[in-house]
C-alpha positions in Angstrom: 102.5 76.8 -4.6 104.8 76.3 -1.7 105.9 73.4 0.0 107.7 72.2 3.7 109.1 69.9 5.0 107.6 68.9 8.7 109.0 66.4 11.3 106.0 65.3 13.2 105.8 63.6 16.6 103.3 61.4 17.1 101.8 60.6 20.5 102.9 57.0 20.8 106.3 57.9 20.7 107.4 57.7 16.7 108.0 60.5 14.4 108.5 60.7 10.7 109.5 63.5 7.7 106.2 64.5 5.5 106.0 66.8 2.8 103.1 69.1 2.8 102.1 71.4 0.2 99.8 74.0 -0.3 98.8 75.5 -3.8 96.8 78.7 -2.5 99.8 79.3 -0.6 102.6 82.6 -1.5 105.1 82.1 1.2 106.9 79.4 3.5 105.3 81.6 6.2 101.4 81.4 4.7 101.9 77.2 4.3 103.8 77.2 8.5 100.2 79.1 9.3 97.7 76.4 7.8 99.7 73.9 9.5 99.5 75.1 13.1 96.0 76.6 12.2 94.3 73.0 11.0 96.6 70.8 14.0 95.5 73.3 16.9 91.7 71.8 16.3 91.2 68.1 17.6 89.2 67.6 14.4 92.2 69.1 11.9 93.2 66.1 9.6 96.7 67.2 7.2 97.3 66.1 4.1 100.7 65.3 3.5 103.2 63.3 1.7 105.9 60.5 2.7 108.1 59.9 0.1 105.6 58.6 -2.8 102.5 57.9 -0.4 99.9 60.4 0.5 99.1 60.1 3.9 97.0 61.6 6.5 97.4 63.2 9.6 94.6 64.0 12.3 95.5 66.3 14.8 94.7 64.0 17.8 97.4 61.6 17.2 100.2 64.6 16.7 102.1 65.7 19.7 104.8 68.2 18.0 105.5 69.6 14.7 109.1 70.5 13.8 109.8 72.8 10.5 112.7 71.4 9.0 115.0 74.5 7.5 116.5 72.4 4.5 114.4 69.5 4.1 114.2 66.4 6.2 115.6 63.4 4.0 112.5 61.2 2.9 
């Protein structure tokens, strides 16, 4: 399983640090992929994580995804 840390932008202006994982995944590269692949379709929704609530992103409200290299701080 491998795991990233995103910054997203949302499209009213705020952002915030999630935690997505993805069990099928091998590599950092493989989970980066499925991101960009299920947020380039208007009806992609994300399932992510924000500290110790699961949340959920549809792609329609996200303007920009940043890849953190260490880990955001949640």
């Amino acid at each position: 399983m491998a795991d990233i840390v995103l910054r997203v932008r949302l499209v009213g202006g705020g952002s915030m640090d999630v935690t997505y994982e993805d069990p099928a995944a091998g590599s950092e590269a493989e989970v980066i992929d499925r991101v960009v692949t299920l947020l380039a379709d208007d009806a992609g929704v994300l399932r992510c994580r924000h500290g110790d609530r699961l949340l959920v992103l549809y792609a329609r409200g996200v303007s920009a995804v940043e890849v953190a290299p260490r880990g955001a701080v949640l």
